[in-house]
C-alpha positions in Angstrom: 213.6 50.5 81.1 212.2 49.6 77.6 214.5 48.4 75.0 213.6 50.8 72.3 214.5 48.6 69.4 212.6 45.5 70.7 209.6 47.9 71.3 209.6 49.6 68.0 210.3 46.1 66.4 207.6 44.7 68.6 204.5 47.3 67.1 205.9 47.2 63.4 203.3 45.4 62.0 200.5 47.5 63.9 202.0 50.4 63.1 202.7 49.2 59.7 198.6 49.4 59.7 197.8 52.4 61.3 196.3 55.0 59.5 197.6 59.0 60.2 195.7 60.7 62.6 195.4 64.3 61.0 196.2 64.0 57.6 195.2 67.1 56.5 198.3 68.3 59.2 200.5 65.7 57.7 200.0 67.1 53.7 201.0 70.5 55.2 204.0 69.3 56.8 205.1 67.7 54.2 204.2 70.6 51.8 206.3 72.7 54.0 209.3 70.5 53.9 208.8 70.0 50.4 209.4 73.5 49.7 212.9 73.3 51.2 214.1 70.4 49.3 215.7 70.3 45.8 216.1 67.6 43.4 219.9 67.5 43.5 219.5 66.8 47.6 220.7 64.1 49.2 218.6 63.9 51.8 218.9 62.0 55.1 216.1 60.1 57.9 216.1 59.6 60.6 213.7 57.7 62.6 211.9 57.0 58.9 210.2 54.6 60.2 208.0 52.5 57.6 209.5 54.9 54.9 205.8 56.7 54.5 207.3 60.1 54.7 210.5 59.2 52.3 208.2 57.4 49.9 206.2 60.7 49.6 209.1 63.0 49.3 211.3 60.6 46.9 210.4 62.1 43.8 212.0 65.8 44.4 215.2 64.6 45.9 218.3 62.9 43.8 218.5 60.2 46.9 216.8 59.8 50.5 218.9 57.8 53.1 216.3 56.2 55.6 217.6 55.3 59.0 215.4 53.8 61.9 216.0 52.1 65.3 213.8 49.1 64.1 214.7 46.4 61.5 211.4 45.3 61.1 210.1 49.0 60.5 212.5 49.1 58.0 211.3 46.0 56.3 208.7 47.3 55.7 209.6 50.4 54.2 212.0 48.3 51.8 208.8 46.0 50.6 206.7 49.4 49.8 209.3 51.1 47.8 209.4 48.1 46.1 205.8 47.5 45.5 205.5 51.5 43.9 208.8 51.1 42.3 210.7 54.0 43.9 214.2 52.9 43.8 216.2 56.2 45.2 215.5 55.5 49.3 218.2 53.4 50.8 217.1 52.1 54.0 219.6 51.6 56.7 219.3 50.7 60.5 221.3 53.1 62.6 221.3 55.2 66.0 219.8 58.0 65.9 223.0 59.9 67.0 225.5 57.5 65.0 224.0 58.1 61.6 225.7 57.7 58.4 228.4 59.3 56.6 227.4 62.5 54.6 227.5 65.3 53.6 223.8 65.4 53.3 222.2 69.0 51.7 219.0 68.1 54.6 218.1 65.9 57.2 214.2 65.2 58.3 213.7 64.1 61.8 209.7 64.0 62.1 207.9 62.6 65.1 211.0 61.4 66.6 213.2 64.3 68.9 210.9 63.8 72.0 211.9 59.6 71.3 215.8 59.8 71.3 217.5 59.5 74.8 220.1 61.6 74.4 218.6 65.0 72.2 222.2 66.8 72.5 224.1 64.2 70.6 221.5 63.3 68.4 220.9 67.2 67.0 225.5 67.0 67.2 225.0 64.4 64.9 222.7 66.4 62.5 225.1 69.0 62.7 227.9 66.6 61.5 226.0 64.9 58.9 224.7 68.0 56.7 227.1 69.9 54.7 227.1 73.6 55.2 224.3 75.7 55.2 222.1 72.3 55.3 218.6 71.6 57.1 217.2 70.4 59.7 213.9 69.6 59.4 211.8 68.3 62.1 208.3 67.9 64.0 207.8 66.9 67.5 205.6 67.1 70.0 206.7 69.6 73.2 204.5 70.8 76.6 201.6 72.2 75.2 201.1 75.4 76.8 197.4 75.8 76.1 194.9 73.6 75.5 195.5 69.9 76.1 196.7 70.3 79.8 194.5 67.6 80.6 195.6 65.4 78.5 199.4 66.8 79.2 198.8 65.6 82.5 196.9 62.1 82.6 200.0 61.2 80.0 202.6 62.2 82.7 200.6 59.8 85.6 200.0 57.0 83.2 203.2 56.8 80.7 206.0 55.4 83.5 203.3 52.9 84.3 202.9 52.1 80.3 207.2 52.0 80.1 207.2 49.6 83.2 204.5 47.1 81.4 206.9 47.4 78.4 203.9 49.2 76.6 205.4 52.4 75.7 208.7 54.2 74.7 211.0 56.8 76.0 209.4 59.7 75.9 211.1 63.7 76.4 208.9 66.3 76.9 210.5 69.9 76.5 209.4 73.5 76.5 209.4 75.3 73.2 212.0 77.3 74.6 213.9 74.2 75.9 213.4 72.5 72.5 214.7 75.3 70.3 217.4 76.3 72.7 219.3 72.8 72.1 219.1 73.3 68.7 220.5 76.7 69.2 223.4 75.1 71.5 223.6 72.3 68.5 224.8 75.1 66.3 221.6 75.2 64.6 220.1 78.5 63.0 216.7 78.3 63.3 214.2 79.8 60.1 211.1 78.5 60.6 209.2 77.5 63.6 205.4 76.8 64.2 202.9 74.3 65.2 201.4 72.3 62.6 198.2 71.8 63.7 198.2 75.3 65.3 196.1 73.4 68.3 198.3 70.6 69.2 201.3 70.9 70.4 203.4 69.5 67.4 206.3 71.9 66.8 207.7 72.1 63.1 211.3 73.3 63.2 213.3 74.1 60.0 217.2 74.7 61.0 220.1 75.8 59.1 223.5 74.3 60.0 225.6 77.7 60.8 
């Protein structure tokens, strides 16, 4: 099995590089989560990655906290907030489901639920981390259920191959039903759902800690 922090420390500085896909999806995402957030937050990461996403949103929160598997990721993050002189993102490497000490008013998990190994305890320690009535605010991709089948499929015939060569992740695929059900379990409310772009399937999630 991959060692998921060698691998993410292994593409840092490719990824560090690569440009967003859809970023007219992205803008909207982050538009979205945007309009959940406050500037008294203190919000939480995880799996921030290179910081892009905290970078973007550090202006309309008092503090982001961003957490990632990968040192080097990290790294990088920490030289970027340095170079546009945003100084309210701590960047921390933790487990995705031993994450620090809160409360936190919101925590942002995009691109990451389908990566974590054990999507129960990571969503238990969401729940832990946010004070009452906090968010959880995600995106991750789920079994499309139109569209992209063929693509669905060559990815489940080629990805073991890709983990075995050391050249790909961990990867969980759920249902939409399977997906929002754990966070149900998790003790998660669940106010906003949708797929962001509505042809892919990338689900959004906003979740309110009951």
């Amino acid at each position: 099995m991959v060692n998921q922090e060698q691998f993410w420390d292994g593409i840092a500085p490719k990824y560090a590089k690569s440009p967003i896909k859809n970023m007219e999806s992205y803008e909207y995402t982050l538009d979205r989560t945007r309009s959940y957030l406050k500037e008294s937050d203190l919000v939480l990461e995880i799996g921030a990655g290179t910081g892009s996403t905290a970078l973007l949103l550090a202006d309309g929160v008092e503090q982001i906290v961003a957490t990632d598997i990968s040192e080097k990721m990290l790294a990088v993050g920490r030289t970027r907030a340095k170079e546009q002189g945003v100084e309210n993102i701590r960047f921390q490497r933790t487990e995705a489901d031993s994450l620090p000490e809160g409360p936190f008013d919101a925590v942002m998990a995009h691109n990451l639920l389908h990566l974590v190994e054990d999507l129960p305890g990571t969503l238990q320690a969401c729940h832990e981390a946010l004070s009452p009535g906090g968010l959880l605010i995600s995106k991750t991709f789920v079994r499309p259920t139109k569209g992209l089948q063929l693509m669905y499929r060559f990815m489940r015939v080629v990805l073991p191959v890709m983990q075995w060569l050391g050249k790909a992740p961990y990867v969980a695929i759920y249902t939409v039903q399977e997906f929002e059900q754990a966070f149900e379990r998790a003790g998660f409310e669940i106010i906003e759902t949708a797929n962001y772009p509505a042809t892919e399937a990338r689900r959004y999630i906003v979740a309110r800690k009951r």
